[in-house]
Structure formats: structure tokens, C-alpha cells
C-alpha positions as CSV (number, residue, x, y, z in Angstrom):
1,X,-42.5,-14.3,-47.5
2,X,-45.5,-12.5,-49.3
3,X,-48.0,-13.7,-46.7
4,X,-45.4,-12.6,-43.6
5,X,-43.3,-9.9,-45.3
6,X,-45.6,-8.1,-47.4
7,X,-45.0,-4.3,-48.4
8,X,-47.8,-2.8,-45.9
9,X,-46.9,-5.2,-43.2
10,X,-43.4,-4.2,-43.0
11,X,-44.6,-0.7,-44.0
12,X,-47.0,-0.7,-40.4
13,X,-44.0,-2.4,-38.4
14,X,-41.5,0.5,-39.7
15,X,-44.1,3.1,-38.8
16,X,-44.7,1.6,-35.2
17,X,-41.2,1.2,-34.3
18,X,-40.0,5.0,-35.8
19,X,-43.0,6.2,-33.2
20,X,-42.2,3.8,-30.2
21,X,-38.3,5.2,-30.6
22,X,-39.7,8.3,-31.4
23,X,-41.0,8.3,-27.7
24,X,-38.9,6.6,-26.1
25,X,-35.8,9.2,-27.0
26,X,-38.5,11.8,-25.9
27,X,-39.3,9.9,-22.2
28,X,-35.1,9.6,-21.8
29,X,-34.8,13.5,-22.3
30,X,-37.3,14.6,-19.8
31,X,-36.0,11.9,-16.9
32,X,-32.7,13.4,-16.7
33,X,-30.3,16.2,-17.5
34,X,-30.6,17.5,-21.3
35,X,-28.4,15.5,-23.8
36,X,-27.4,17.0,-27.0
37,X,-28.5,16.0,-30.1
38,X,-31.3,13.4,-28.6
39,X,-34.4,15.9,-29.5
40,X,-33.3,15.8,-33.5
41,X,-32.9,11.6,-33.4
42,X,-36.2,11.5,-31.7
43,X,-37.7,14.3,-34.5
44,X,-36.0,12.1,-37.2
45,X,-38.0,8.8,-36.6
46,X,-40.8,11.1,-36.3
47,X,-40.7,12.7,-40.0
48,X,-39.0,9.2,-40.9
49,X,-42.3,7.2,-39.5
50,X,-44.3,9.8,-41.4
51,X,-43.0,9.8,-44.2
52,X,-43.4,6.3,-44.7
53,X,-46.7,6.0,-43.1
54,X,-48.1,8.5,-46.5
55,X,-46.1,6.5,-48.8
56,X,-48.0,3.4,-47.2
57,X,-51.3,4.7,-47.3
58,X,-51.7,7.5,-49.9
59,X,-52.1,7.2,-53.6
60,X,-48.7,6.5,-54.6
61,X,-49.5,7.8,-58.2
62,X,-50.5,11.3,-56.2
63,X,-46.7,13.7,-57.1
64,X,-47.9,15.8,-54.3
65,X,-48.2,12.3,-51.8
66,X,-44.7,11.6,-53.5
67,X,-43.2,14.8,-53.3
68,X,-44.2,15.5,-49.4
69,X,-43.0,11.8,-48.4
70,X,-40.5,12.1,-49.7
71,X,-39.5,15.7,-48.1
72,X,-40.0,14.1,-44.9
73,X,-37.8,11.3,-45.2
74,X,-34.9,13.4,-46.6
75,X,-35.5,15.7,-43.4
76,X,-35.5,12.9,-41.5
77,X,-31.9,11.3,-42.5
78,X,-30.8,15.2,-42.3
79,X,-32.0,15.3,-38.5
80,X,-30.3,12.0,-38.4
81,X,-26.9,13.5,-39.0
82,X,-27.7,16.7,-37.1
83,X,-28.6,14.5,-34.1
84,X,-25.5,12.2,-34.7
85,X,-23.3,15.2,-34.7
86,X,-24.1,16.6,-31.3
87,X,-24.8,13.4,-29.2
88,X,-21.5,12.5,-30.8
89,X,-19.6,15.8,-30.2
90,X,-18.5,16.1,-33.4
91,X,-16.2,18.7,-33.8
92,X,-17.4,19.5,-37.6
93,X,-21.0,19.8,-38.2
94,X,-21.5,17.6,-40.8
95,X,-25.2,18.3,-40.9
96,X,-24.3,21.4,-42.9
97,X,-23.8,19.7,-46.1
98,X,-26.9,17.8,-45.3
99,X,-28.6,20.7,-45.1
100,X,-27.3,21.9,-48.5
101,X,-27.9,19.4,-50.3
102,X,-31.7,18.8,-49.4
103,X,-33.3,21.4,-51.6
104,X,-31.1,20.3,-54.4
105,X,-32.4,16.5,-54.0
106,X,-36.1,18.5,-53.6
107,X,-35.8,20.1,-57.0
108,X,-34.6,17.1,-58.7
109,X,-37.3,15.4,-57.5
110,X,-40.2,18.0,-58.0
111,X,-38.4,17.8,-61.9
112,X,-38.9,14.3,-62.4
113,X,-42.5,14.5,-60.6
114,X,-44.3,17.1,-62.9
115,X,-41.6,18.0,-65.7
116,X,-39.8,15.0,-66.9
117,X,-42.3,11.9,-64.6
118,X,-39.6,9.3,-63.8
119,X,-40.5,7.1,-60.7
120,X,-36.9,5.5,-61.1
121,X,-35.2,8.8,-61.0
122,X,-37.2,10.1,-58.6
123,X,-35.9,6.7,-55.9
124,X,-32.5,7.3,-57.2
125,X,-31.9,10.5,-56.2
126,X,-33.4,10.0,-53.1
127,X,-31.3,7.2,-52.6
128,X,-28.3,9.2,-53.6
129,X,-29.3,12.0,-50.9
130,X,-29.8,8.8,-48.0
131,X,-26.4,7.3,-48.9
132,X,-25.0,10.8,-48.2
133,X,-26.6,11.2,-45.0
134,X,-26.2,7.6,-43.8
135,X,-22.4,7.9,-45.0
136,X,-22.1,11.6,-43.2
137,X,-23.4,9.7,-39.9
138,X,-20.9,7.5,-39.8
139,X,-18.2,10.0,-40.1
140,X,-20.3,12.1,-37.3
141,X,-19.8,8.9,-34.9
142,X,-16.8,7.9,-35.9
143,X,-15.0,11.2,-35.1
144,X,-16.8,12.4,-32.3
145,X,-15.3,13.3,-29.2
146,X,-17.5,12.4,-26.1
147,X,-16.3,9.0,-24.5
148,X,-19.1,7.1,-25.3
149,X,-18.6,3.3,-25.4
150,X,-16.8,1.7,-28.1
151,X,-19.4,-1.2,-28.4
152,X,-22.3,0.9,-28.7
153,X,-20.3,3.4,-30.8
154,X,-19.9,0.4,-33.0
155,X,-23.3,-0.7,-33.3
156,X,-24.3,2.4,-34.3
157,X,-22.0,2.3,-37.1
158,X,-23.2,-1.6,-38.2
159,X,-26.9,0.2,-38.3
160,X,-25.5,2.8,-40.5
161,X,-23.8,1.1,-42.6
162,X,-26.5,-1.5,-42.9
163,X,-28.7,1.0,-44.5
164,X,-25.9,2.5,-46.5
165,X,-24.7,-0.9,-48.1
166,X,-28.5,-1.8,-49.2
167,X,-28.9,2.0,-50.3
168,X,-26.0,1.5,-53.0
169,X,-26.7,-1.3,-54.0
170,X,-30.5,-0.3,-54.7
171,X,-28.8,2.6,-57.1
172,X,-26.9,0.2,-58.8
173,X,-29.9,-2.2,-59.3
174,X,-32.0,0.4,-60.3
175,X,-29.4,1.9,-63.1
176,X,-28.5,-1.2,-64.2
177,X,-32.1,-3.3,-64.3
178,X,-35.2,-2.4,-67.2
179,X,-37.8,-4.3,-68.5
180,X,-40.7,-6.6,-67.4
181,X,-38.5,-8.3,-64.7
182,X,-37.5,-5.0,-63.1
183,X,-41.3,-4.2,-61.9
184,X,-41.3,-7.6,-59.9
185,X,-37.6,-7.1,-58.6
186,X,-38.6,-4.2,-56.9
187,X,-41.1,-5.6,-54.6
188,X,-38.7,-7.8,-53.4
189,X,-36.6,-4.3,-53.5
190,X,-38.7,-2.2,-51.7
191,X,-39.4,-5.2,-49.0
192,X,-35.5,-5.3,-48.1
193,X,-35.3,-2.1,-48.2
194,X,-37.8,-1.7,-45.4
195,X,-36.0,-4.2,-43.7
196,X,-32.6,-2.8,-43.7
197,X,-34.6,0.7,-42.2
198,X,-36.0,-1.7,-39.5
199,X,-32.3,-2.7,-38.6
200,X,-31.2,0.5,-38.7
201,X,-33.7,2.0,-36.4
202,X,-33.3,-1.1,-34.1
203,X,-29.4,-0.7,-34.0
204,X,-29.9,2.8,-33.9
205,X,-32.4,2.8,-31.1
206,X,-30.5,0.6,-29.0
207,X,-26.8,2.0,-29.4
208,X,-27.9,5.5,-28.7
209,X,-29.8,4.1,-25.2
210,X,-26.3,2.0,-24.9
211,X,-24.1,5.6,-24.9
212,X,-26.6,6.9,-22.6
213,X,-26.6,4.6,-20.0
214,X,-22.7,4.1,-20.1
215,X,-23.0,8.3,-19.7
216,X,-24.9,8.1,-16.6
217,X,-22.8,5.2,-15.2
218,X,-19.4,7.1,-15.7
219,X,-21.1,10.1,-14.1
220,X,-22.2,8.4,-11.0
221,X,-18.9,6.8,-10.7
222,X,-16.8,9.8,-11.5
223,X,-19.4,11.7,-8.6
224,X,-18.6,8.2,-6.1
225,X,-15.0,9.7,-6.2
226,X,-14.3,13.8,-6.3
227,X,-14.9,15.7,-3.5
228,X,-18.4,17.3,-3.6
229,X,-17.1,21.0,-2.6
230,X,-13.9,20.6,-4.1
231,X,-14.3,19.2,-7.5
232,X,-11.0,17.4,-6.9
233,X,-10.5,13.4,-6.3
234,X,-11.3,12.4,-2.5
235,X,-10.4,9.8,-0.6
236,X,-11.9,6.9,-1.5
237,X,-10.4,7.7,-5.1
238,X,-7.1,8.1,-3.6
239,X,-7.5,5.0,-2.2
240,X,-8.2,3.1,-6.4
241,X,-5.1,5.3,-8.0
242,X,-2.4,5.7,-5.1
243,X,-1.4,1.5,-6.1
244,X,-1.6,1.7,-8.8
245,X,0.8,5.1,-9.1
246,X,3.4,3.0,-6.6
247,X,2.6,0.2,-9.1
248,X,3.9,1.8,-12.2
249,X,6.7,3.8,-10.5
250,X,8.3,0.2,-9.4
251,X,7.4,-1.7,-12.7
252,X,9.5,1.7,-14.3
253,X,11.9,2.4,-11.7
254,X,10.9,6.0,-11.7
255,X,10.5,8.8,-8.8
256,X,7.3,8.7,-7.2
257,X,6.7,11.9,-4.8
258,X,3.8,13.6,-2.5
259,X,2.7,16.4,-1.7
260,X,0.8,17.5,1.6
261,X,-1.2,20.6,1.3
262,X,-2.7,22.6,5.2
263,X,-4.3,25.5,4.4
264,X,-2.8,27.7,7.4
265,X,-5.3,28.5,10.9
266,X,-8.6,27.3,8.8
267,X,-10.2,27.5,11.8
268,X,-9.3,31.1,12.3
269,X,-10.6,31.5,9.2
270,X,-13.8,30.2,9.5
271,X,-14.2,31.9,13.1
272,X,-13.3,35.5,11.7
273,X,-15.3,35.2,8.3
274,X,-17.9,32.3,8.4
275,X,-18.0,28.9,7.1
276,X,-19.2,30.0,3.7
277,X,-15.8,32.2,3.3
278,X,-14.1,29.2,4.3
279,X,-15.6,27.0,1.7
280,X,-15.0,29.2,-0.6
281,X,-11.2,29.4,0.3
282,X,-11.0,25.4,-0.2
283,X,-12.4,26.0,-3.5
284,X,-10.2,28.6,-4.6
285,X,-7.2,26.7,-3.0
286,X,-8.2,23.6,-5.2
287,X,-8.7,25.3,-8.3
288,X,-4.8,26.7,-7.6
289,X,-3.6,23.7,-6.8
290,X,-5.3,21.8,-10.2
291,X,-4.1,24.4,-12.6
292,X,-1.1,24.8,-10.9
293,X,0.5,20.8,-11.5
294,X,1.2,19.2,-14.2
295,X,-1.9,17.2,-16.4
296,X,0.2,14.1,-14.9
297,X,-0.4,15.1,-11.2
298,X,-3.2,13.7,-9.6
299,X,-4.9,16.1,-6.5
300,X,-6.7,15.0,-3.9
301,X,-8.8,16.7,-1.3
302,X,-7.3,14.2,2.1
303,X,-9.3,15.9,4.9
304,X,-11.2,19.2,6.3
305,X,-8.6,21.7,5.0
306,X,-5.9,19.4,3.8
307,X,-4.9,18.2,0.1
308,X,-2.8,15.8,-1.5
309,X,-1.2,15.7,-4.8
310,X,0.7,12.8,-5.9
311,X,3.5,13.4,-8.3
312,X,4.9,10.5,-10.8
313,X,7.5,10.8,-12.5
314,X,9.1,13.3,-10.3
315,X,12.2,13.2,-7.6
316,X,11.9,14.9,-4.0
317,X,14.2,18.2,-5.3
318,X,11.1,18.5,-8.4
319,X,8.7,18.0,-5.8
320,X,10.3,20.7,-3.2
321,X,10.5,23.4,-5.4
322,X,6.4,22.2,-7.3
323,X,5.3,22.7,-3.6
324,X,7.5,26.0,-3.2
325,X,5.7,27.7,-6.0
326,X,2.2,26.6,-5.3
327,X,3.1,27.6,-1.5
328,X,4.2,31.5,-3.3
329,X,0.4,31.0,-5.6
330,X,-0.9,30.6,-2.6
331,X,0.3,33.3,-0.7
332,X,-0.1,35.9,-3.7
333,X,-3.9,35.1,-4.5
334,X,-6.8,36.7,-2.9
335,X,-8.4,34.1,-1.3
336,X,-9.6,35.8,1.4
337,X,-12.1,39.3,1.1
338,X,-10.0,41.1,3.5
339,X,-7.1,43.0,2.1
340,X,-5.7,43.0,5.6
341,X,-5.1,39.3,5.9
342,X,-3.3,36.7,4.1
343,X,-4.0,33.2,3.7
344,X,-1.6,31.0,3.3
345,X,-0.5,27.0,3.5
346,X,2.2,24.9,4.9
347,X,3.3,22.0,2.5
348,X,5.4,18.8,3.1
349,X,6.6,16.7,0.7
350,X,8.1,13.2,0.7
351,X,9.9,10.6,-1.8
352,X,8.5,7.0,-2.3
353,X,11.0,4.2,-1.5
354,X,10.5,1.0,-2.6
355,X,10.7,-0.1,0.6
356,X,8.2,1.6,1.8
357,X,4.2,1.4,1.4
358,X,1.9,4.1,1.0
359,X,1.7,4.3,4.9
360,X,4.8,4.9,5.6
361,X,5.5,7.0,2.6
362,X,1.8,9.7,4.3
363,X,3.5,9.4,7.3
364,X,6.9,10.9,6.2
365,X,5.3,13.4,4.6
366,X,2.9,14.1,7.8
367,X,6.2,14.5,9.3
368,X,7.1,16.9,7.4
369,X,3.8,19.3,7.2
370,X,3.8,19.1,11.3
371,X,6.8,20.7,11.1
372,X,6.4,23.0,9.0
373,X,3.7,24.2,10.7
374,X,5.2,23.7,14.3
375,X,8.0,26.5,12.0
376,X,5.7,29.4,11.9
377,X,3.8,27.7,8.6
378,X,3.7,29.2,5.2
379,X,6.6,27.4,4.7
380,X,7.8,23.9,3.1
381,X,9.4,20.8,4.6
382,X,10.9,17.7,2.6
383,X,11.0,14.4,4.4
384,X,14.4,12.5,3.0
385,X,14.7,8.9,5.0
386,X,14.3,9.6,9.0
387,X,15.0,13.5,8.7
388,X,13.0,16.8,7.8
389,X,14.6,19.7,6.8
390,X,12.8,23.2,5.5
391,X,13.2,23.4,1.6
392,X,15.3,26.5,0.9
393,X,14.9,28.0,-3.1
394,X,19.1,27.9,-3.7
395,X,18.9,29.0,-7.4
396,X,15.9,29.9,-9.3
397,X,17.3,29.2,-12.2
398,X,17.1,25.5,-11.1
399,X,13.4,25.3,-10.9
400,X,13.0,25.3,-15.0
401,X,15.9,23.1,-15.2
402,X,14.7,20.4,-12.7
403,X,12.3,19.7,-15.2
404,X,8.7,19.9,-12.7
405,X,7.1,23.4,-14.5
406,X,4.0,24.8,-12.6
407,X,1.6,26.6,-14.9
């Protein structure tokens, strides 16, 4: 161990890995879209790699050597939990207290430096300020809310809490331990302690790469299925979640309904204003449609000018009078520039039998949007078994107490 594990050896392999990290973080910023949070991890392996780096090769017995190492380091666990914080999406900035305490660990060791010389003190309360950090970390991942991947979430943690674990338990050696056997405990002391920062940058290192990767993944998946002008989920997503809705409804023997959405003479619409109006009119449509339903309700964007929103939990009366108001939202809203026309959309809804697949249950509700649109549109038809009929609004009181509220 003292040929292969010797202070400066482990100090050099420390120092090399902070700087490979160091630039690595930096290489993963500038090949795609900024991520919080990854410029202060990369900056803390930097002052952390430093900082060790002077303690490695400056005279030790130097308080100035000491006292700007040692600066550096503390900076570094503070960028640590700074970094943490907003890669994590922590709602509470726990770097703030981080920030507070440094100068107070500064001043406690510039005292035992030049007033009161204490080596001993002057590890301990560094030690104490790197226990806070590495414990303020943890909290940072624990409790932050981007949906990162539990694995790698938890590795992060391990490294953490490596570092932490062998932090508290150097305080308690050094507090406890004096005498002649103390000096050659705490080579072995310092050795393990460079050890547990190798871990800790390793685990650090590749949790954070981990959560970046599983980031880019569920971006190009979540891209794979919304609709590109829309924002809402297309067809190939409808085709993953429409099973699986029918799925649960049977396996709960609840109400299962659909809604399908034509946006009335589209193709008026783009003659008379342009395509870009008419883009913009599926856009605004879809954003109406989203707020409009329920968290539950899933929309979908089924064709050129055509949407579908599936309902769970929700009977074909609920679903008549959801598609009533979004048909009035509709109607009301300024989707096109012109004062002098109205844009407006024809809506048919049907009820999922257990009988029936997911063909037969479109179908019905095809049914039903043809003829509301054959009717003069602007208008909604419910599909019940083999019949259509055009949804009247009986009581208004009955739309709060059906129990289907549209924002």
C-alpha cells in the first residue's frame, strides 16, 4: 500500500480525474442544449483539482499555501451544492447556506493559521464545512424535481454519502486521537480520505452523465410521439395509450369515451388567409382543447385539421356536454384575424363498449362528426349503439353536476 497508494500518487490520480471530469462536463454542455447547473459541477472539480493539486505540491508548512487550498476546496463543495441544486431542480436553493457559511469556515481557519496555529483545527473545520455541503447535496438530489432516473439519482447519493460517512468519521478521529500514534494514523487518514474523493468524483461523474443521457432519451422519445405543430400527442402515440386506456376501463369497469374534434371548412381557411393562418388556427385550437379537459384527458392531433381526446373515466352524457363547451370555446375565441369570420368546429363523441374495439368504437364516433357536419357543423353529435343523434344542452345546471368540469 505505501509503494501503490502513496499520498502524492493518489494526490496526482485525484487531480487528473477532477480535470478529465472537469472537461468532460464542459464537452457535454457545448454538444447540446444548455443544462442547468452542469457549468458549477464542472467549475467544482476544477477549484476541487486545484485545490488539491497546491496542497500536493506546495510547502504545506506555507499558512498562505494552506489558507488558499483550502479556499478552493471549500468553493468547490459550495459549487458542488449550487450545481446539485439546479441540475436537480431543487425547489430550495440550498447553496445559500453554503454560501453563508464559507467565510465563517475562512475565518476560522485564517485564526488557527496565524493567531492560534492548529493544523488539527484547521482539518476539522474544514471537515465540518465538507460534511455540510456533502450532507446539503444529498438533500439537493433527494428533493429535486426534474425526472431524472432513480438509479442514477441513487448513485449520486452513494457518492455523496461516501464522502460524508469518511468525513465524520475523520472529525471524530481527529477529536478523539493525540499523541505519537496520531501522526502515523493520519497518513493512512489522509490516504482514505483521497480515496473516498476519488469515489465520489467517479460516482459523481458518472451519475450526472447517467441523468443526462436518460434526459436526452426521454426527450427524443417524448419528440417520437407529439405532433410537431401541435404540441399535442399524434398518432403513433395514440396508437401506445388508446390499449391501454380500453385496458384499464375493462379491468375497472368504468366509462370510457371519445371525442372527435373537425375544425370547420379548414380548407376555406387556408384558401382565404394562407397556410400560415391556418397553422396557426391548429395551434390555437390545440392549446383550447389542452387547457380545456381535464389533466386525466389525453388529446391527440388524428389528422390535417382533426383531433382526438380520449376521456376515462367519463360516460357519453359527460362527454356530450365536455364537447359542447369546448365546441362554445371554440366558437368564442379569436382564432381567426378577421373580425368578420368565425371559426368554428364540429365534434362527435362516442361511448366504449366492451364489446367493441377501438375500431369500431373511431368509427362510431366518425359517424357521428359526418353528421354533424353533413347538419350545418358547429354543432355536436353522440353516437349511442347504431344511432346518432345531435346533443342538445337540456339544463345547464347539469353540466357541474355530471361531474366532467372544463377549465
Amino acid at each position: 500500500m505505501d509503494t501503490y497508494l502513496d499520498i502524492r500518487t493518489l494526490s496526482v490520480v485525484t487531480v487528473l480525474l477532477c480535470f478529465s471530469y472537469f472537461i468532460g462536463l464542459l464537452l457535454l454542455q457545448r454538444i447540446q442544449e444548455p443544462i442547468s447547473g452542469l457549468n458549477l459541477l464542472a467549475a467544482a472539480l476544477l477549484l476541487l483539482g486545484i485545490g488539491i493539486l497546491i496542497l500536493g505540491t506546495s510547502n504545506t508548512s506555507s499558512p498562505l499555501n494552506g489558507m488558499l487550498a483550502n479556499s478552493l476546496i471549500g468553493l468547490s463543495y459550495t459549487f458542488l451544492v449550487h450545481g446539485i441544486s439546479r441540475f436537480r431542480k431543487t425547489p430550495f436553493d440550498y447553496s445559500k447556506l453554503s454560501y453563508i457559511a464559507l467565510p465563517i469556515v475562512i475565518l476560522f481557519i485564517a485564526y488557527f493559521s496565524y493567531m492560534s496555529p492548529s493544523e488539527n483545527a484547521r482539518i476539522i473545520s474544514m471537515s465540518i464545512y465538507i460534511l455540510f455541503c456533502t450532507g446539503l447535496a444529498i438533500f439537493a438530489n433527494t428533493l429535486g424535481n426534474a425526472e431524472d432516473l432513480k438509479p442514477a439519482r441513487f448513485i449520486l447519493t452513494v457518492g455523496l454519502s461516501i464522502e460524508g460517512c469518511f468525513i465524520l468519521f475523520e472529525i471524530l478521529w481527529r477529536a478523539i486521537t493525540t499523541g505519537t500514534g496520531a501522526v502515523e494514523s493520519a497518513l493512512i487518514i489522509h490516504q482514505i480520505a483521497l480515496i473516498s474523493i476519488i469515489l465520489m468524483i467517479i460516482l459523481l461523474g458518472f451519475s450526472i452523465t447517467w441523468m443526462i443521457t436518460g434526459r436526452l432519451v426521454a426527450s427524443m422519445y417524448d419528440s417520437s410521439i407529439r405532433d410537431g405543430l401541435t404540441g399535442l400527442y399524434n398518432r403513433r402515440a395514440l396508437e401506445e395509450l388508446a390499449p391501454k386506456e380500453m385496458a384499464r376501463a375493462q379491468r375497472h369497469n368504468d366509462h370510457l369515451s371519445i371525442l372527435l374534434i373537425d375544425i370547420d371548412a379548414f380548407k376555406k381557411i387556408n384558401d382565404t388567409y394562407g397556410h400560415q393562418v391556418g397553422d396557426s388556427v391548429l395551434r390555437k385550437a390545440a392549446k383550447l382543447i389542452q387547457h380545456a379537459t381535464r389533466k386525466e384527458d389525453i388529446s391527440f392531433r388524428y389528422g390535417g385539421e382533426e383531433f382526438l381526446v380520449i376521456l376515462p373515466a367519463t360516460s357519453l352524457d359527460q362527454a356530450a356536454l365536455a364537447a359542447a363547451k369546448l365546441r362554445r370555446l371554440i366558437a368564442s375565441a379569436n382564432l381567426l384575424p378577421s373580425n368578420v369570420d368565425q371559426c368554428t368546429a364540429s365534434f362527435g363523441a362516442a361511448q366504449f363498449n366492451l364489446n367493441d374495439g377501438w375500431e369500431k368504437l373511431v368509427d362510431r364516433a366518425d359517424k357521428a362528426l359526418y353528421m354533424a357536419k353533413d347538419s350545418g357543423r358547429n354543432t355536436v353529435f353522440v353516437s349511442e349503439s347504431a344511432n346518432c343523434y345531435q346533443f342538445e344542452d337540456r339544463l345547464k345546471g347539469q353540466e357541474s353536476a355530471e361531474g366532467h368540469t372544463v377549465n
